[in-house]
C-alpha positions as CSV (number, residue, x, y, z in Angstrom):
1,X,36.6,-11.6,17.8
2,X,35.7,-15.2,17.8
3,X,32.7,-14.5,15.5
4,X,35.1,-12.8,13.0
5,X,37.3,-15.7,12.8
6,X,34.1,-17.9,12.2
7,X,33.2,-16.0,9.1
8,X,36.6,-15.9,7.6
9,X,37.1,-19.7,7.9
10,X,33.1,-20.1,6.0
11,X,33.7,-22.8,3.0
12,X,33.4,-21.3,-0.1
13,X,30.6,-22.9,-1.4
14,X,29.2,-20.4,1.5
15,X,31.0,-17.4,0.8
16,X,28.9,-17.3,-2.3
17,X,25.3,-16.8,-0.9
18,X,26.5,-14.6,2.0
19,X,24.5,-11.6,-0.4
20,X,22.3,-13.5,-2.5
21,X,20.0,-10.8,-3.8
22,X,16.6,-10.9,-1.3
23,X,14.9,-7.8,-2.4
24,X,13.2,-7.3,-5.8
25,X,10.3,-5.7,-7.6
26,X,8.3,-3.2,-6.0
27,X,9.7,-3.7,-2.8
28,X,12.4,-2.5,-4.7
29,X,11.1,1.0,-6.0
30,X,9.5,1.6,-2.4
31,X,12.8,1.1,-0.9
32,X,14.6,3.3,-3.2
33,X,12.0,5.8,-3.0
34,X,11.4,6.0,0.6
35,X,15.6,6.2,1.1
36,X,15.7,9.1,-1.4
37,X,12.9,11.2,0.0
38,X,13.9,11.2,3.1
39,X,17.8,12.1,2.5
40,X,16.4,14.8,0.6
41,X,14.1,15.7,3.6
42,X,17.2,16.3,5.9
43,X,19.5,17.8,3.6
44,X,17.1,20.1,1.4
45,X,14.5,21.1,3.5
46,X,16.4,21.3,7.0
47,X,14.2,17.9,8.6
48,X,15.2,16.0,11.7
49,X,18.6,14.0,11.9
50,X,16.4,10.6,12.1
51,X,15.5,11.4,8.8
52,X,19.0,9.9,7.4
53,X,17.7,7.1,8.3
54,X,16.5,7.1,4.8
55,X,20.5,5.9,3.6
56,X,19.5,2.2,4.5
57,X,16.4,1.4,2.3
58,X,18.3,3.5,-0.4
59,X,21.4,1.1,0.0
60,X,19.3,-2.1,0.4
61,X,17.3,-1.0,-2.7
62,X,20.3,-0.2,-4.9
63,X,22.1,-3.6,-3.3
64,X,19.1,-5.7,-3.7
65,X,20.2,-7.1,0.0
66,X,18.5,-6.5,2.9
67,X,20.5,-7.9,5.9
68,X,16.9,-7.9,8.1
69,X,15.6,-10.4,4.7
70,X,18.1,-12.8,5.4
71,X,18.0,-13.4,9.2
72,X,14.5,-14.0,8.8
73,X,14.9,-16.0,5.6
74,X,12.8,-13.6,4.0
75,X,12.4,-12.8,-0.1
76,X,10.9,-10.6,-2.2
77,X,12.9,-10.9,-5.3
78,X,12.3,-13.6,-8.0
79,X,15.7,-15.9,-7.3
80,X,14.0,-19.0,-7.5
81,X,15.6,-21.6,-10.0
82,X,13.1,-23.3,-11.7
């Protein structure tokens, strides 16, 4: 409870880079790619419940956020200001 307080009272100059987009280019495509074949795995051809595993590389592809990027201070978009 106290961590949820913490991230409501963040100063908005925070709030703003909470999703700053961390995921780009072919990272990308292998993401969505990877997500989509193997939803399509479980639901079409009957494959093992792991496989909807595949919903998080989907989402982080489409969101151009991966949560795991941004712990680690990770990148693989082009977001740099030059």
């Amino acid at each position: 409870m106290e961590r949820l307080v913490q991230l409501a009272d963040l100063n908005p100059k925070t709030k703003e880079n909470i999703m700053k987009a961390n995921v780009g280019g072919i990272d990308k495509i292998i993401r969505i790619v990877v997500g989509i074949a193997l939803i399509a795995w479980v639901a079409l051809l009957d494959g093992p419940v792991w496989a909807w595993i595949g919903v998080a590389p989907l989402l982080t592809g489409l969101f151009n956020y991966c949560p795991a990027y941004a712990l680690f201070g990770c990148n693989s978009g082009c977001c740099c200001k030059k």
